[in-house]
TIBA-985189 format. One record per residue (C-alpha): residue in three letters; chain; x, y, z. Coordinates in steps of 0.001 Angstrom, whole numbers, plus 500000, padded with zeros to 6 digits. Each point is the difference from the previous one (the first is absolute). Example, Ala and Ser with C-alpha at 12.3 -4.5 7.8 and 13.67 -1.06 7.14 Angstrom:
BEGIN
<pt 'ALA'; 'A'; <512300; 495500; 507800>>
<pt 'SER'; 'A'; <501370; 503440; 499340>>
This chain:
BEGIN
<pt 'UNK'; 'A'; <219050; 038803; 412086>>
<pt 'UNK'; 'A'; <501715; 498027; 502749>>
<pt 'UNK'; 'A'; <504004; 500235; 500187>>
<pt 'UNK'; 'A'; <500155; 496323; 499415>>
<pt 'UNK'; 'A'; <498681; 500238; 496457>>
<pt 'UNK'; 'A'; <503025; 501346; 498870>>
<pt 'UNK'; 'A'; <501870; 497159; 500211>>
<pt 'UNK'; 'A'; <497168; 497782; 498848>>
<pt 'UNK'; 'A'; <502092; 497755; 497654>>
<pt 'UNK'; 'A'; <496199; 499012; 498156>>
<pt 'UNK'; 'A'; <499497; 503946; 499711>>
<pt 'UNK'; 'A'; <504065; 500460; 498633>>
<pt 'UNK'; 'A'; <500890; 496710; 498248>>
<pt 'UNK'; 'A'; <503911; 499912; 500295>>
<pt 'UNK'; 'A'; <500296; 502550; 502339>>
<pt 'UNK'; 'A'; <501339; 497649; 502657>>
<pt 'UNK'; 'A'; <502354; 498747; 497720>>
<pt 'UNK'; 'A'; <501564; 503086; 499119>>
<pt 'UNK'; 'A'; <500193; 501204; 503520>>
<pt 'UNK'; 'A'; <501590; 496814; 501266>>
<pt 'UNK'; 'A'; <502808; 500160; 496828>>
<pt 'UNK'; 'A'; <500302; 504029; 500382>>
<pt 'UNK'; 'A'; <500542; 499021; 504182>>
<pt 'UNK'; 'A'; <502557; 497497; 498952>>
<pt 'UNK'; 'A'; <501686; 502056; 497338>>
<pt 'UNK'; 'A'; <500390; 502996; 502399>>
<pt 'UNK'; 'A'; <501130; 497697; 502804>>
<pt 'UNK'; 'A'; <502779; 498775; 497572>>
<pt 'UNK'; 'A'; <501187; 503085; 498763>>
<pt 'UNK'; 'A'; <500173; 501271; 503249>>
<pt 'UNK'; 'A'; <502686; 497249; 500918>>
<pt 'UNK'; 'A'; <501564; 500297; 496887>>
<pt 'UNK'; 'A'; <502677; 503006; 501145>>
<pt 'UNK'; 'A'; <503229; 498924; 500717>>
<pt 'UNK'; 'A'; <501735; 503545; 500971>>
<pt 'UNK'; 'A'; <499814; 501741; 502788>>
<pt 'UNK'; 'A'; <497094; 502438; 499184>>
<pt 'UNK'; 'A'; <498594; 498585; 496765>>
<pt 'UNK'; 'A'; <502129; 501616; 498069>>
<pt 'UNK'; 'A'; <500014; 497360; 497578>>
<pt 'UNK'; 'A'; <496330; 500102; 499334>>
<pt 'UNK'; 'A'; <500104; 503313; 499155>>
<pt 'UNK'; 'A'; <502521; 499340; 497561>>
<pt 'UNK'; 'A'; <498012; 497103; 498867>>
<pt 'UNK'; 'A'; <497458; 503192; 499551>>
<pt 'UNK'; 'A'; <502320; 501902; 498496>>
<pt 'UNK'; 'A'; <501155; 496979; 497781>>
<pt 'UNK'; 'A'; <495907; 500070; 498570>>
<pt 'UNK'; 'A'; <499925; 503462; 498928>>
<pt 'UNK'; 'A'; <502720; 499299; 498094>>
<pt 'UNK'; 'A'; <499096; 497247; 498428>>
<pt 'UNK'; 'A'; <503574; 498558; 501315>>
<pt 'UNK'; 'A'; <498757; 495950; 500703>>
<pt 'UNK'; 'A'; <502898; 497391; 499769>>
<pt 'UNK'; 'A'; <502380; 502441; 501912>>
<pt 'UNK'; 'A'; <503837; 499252; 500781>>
<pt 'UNK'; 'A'; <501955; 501889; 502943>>
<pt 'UNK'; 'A'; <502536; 501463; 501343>>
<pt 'UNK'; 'A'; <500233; 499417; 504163>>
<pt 'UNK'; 'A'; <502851; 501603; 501301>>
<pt 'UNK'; 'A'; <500352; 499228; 503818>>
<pt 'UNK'; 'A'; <497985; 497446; 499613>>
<pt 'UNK'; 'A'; <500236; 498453; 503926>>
<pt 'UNK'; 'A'; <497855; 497422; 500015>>
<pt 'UNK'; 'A'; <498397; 498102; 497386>>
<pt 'UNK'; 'A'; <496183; 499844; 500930>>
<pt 'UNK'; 'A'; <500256; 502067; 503601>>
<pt 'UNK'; 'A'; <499619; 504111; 499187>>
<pt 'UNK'; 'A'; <500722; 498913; 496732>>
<pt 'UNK'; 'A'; <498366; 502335; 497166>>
<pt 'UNK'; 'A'; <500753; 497650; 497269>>
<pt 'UNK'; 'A'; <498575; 496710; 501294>>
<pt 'UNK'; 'A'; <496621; 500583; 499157>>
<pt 'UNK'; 'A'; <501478; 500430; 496419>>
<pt 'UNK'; 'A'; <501975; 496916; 499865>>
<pt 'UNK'; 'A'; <496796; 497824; 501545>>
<pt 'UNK'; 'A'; <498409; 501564; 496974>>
<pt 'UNK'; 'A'; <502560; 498343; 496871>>
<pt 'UNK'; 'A'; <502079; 502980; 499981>>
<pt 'UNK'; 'A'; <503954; 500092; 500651>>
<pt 'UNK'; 'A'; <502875; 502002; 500590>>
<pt 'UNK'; 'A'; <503199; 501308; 501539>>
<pt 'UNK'; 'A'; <500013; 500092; 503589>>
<pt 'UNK'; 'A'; <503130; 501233; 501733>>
<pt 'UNK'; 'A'; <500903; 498904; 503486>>
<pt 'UNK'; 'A'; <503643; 500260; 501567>>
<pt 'UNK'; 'A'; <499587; 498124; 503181>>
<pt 'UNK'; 'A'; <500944; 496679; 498885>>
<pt 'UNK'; 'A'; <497835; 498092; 502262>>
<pt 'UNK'; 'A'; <496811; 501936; 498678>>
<pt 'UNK'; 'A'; <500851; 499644; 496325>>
<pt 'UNK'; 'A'; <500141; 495892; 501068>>
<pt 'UNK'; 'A'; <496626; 500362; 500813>>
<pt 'UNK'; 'A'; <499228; 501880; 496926>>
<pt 'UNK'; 'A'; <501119; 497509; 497518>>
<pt 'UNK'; 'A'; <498225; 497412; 502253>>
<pt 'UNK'; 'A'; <496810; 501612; 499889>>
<pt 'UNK'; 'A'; <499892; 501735; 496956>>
<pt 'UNK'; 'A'; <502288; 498248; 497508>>
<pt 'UNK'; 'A'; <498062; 501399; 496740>>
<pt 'UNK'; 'A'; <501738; 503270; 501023>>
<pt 'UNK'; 'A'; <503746; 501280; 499733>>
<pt 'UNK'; 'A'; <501519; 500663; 503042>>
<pt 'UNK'; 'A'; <502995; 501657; 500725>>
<pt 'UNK'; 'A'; <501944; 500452; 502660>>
<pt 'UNK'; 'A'; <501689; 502885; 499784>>
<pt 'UNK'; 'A'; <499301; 503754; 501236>>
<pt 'UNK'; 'A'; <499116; 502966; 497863>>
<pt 'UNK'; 'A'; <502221; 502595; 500243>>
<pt 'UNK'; 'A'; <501095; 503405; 497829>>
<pt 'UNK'; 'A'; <503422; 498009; 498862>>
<pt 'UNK'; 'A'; <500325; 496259; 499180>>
<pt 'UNK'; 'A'; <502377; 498987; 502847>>
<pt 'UNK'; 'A'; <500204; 498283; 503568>>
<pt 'UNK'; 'A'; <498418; 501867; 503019>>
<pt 'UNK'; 'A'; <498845; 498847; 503767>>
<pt 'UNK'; 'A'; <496469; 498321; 500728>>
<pt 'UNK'; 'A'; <498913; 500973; 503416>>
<pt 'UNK'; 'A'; <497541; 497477; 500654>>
<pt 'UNK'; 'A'; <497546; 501292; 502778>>
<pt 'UNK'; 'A'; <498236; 497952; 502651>>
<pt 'UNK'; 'A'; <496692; 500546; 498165>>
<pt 'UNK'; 'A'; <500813; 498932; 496351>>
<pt 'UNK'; 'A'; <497929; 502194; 498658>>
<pt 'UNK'; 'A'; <502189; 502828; 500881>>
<pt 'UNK'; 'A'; <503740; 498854; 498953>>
<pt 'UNK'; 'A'; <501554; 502620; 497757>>
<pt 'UNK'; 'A'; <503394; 501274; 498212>>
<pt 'UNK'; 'A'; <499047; 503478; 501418>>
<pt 'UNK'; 'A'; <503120; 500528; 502598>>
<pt 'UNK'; 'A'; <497537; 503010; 501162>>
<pt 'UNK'; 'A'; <497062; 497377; 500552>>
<pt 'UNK'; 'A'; <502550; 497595; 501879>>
<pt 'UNK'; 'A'; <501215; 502194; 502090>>
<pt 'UNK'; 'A'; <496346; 501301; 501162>>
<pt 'UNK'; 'A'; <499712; 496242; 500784>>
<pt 'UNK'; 'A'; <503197; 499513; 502196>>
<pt 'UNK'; 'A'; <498531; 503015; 502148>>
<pt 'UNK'; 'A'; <496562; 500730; 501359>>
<pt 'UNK'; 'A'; <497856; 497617; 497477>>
<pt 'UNK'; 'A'; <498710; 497089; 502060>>
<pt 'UNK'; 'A'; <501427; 497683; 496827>>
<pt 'UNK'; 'A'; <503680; 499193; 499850>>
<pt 'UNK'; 'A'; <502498; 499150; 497120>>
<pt 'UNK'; 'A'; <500178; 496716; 500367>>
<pt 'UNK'; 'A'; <502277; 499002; 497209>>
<pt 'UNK'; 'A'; <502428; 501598; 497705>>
<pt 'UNK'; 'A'; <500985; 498487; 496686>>
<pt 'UNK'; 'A'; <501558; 501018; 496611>>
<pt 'UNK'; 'A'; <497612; 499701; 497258>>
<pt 'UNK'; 'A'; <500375; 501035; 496254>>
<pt 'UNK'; 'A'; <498135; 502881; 498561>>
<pt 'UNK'; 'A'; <498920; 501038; 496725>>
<pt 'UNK'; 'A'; <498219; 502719; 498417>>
<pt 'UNK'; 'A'; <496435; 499957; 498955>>
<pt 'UNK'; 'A'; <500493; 501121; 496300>>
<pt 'UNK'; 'A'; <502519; 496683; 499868>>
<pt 'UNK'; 'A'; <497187; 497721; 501490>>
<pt 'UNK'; 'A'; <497515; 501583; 497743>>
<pt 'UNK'; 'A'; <502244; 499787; 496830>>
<pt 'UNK'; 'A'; <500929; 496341; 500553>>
<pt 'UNK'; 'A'; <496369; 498382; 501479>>
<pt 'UNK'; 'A'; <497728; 502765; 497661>>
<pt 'UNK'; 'A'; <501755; 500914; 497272>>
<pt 'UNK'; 'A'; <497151; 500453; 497588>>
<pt 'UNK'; 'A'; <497221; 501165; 502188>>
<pt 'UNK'; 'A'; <499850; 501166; 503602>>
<pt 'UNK'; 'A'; <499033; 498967; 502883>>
<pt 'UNK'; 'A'; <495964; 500080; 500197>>
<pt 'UNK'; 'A'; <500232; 501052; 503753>>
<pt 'UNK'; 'A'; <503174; 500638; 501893>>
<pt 'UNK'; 'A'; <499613; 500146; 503672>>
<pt 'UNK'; 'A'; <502991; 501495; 501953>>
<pt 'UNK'; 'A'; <500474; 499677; 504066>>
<pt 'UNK'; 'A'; <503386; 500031; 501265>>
<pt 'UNK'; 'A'; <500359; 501500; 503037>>
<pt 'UNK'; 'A'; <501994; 503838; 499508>>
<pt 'UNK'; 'A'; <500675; 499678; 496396>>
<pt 'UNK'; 'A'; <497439; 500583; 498082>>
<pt 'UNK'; 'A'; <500098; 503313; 498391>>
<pt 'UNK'; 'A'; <503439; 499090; 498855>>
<pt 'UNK'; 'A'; <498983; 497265; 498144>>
<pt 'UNK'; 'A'; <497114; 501982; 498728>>
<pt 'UNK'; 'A'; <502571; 502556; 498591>>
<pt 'UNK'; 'A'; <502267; 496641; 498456>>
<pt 'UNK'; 'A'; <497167; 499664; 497977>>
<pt 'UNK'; 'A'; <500149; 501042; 496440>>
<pt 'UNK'; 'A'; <496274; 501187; 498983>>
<pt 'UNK'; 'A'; <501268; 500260; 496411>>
<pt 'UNK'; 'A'; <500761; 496520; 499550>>
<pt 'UNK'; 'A'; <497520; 498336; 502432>>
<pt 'UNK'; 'A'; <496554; 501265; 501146>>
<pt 'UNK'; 'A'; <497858; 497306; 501647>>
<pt 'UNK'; 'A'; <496551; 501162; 500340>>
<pt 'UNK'; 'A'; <499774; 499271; 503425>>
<pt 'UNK'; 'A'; <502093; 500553; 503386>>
<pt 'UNK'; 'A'; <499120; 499144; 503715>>
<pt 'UNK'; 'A'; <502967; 502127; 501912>>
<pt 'UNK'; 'A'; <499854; 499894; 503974>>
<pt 'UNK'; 'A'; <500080; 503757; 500841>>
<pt 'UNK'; 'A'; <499710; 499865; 503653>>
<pt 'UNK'; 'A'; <502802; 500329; 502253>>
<pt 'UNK'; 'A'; <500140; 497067; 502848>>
<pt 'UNK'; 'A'; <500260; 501440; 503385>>
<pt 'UNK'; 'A'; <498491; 498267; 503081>>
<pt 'UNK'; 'A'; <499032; 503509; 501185>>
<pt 'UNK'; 'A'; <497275; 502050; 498906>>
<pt 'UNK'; 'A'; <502132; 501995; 497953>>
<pt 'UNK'; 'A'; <499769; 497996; 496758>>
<pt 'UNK'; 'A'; <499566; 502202; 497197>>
<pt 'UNK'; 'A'; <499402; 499650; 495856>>
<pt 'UNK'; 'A'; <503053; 499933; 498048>>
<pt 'UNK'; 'A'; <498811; 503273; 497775>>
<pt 'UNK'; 'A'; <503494; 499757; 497990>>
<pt 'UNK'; 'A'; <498798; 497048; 498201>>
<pt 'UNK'; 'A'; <496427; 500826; 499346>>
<pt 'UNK'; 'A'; <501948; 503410; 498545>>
<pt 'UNK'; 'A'; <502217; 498163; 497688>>
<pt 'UNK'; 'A'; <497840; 497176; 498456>>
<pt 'UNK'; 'A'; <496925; 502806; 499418>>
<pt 'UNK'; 'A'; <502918; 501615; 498465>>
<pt 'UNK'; 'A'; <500618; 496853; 497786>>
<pt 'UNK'; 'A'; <496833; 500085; 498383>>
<pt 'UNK'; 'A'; <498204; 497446; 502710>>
<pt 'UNK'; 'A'; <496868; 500950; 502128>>
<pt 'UNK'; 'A'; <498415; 498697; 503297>>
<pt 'UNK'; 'A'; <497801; 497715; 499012>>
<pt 'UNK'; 'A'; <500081; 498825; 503331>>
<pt 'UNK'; 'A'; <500812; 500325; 503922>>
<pt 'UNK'; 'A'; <500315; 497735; 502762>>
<pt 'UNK'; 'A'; <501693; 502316; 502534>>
<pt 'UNK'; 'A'; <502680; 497190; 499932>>
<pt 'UNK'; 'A'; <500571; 499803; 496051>>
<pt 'UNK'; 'A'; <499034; 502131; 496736>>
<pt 'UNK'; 'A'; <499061; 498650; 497154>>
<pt 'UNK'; 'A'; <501193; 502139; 496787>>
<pt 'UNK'; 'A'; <499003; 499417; 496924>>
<pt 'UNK'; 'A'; <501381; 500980; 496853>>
<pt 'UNK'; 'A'; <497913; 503306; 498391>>
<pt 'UNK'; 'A'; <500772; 499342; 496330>>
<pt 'UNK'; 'A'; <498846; 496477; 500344>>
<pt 'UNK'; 'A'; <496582; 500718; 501827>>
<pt 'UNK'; 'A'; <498979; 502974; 497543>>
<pt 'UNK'; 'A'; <500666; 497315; 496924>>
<pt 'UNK'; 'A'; <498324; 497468; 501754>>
């Protein structure tokens, strides 16, 4: 048999067709991630399994709203949510770009309140963390830029007032310092969403970046699992829910 028989449209009728669509399907899905290591179409994956399709988040430290965004791909999709974004200037953009969302510009904190914004030369990186700021003002190659006063709240008061019936499908939490805190703010009795994409590396621009084990330790300890790893970001997802599913 010669090679080129294989491909013999006459010999396979449709064959052609299907490769062409399955090229163009690949090539699409392949373009279709948003976040900074395709975390969201593994949560799109996750989202399957669990038969989770017309899903509504929660995006705390949201940054931008299409650039290393893990929500995006959502919101292109119908969905909608809350995204939260204390640099004014980004949460502009936000409402710009994505005005089926909420967006609010505020910090999340432990206690509602007023704290400092130390906005960073790369965006990306602005925190509340005075212990992230301060690595900045030293031997980082970024700078704090800008300070500001910005008003925070606490997750469980976002989540009571914007999902007050059912939680968040996905909430995805990147803010620079503070996360396990905010992990801990969480109330597991009152609010489980099935699934959570949590940076848990530490940003250093040396080589000695390391996993954040302490909140790996405490959402296992939760009742979540790794249902997946980027080196960047986990994504947990809730055990209860997946063994029902």
């Amino acid at each position: 048999m010669k090679i080129r028989n294989l491909f013999d449209p006459k010999r396979y009728p449709g064959y052609i067709e299907f490769l062409i669509l399955s090229l163009r399907k690949l090539h699409k899905d392949s373009r279709s991630s948003f976040s900074q290591a395709g975390e969201d179409l593994l949560i799109r994956f996750a989202f399957r399994f669990l038969n989770i399709t017309d899903s509504a988040y929660l995006d705390i430290g949201a940054h931008h709203p299409t650039h290393l965004s893990n929500t995006f791909n959502f919101y292109q999709n119908g969905s909608r949510g809350v995204c939260i974004e204390p640099n004014p200037a980004l949460a502009k953009l936000f409402k710009k770009i994505r005005p089926r969302d909420t967006v609010l510009g505020v910090a999340v904190g432990t206690v509602k309140g007023e704290t400092t914004l130390h906005i960073v030369s790369d965006n990306a990186l602005s925190t509340i963390s005075s212990v992230q700021a301060e690595y900045f003002s030293g031997t980082s190659k970024h700078v704090v830029a800008k300070e500001i006063r910005v008003s925070t709240r606490t997750v469980m008061d976002i989540i009571s007032e914007y999902f007050p019936t059912t939680p968040p499908d996905l909430v995805s939490l990147d803010i620079e310092g503070m996360d396990l805190e905010v992990l801990k703010s969480f109330d597991f009795t009152r609010c489980r969403p099935p699934v959570f994409c949590v940076e848990t590396l530490t940003y250093d621009e040396t080589k000695a970046v390391h996993k954040i084990p302490e909140i790996i330790e405490y959402m296992t300890s939760r009742g979540y699992f790794i249902f997946a790893d980027t080196y960047l970001n986990t994504i947990f997802v809730d055990k209860q829910r997946w063994d029902a599913r």
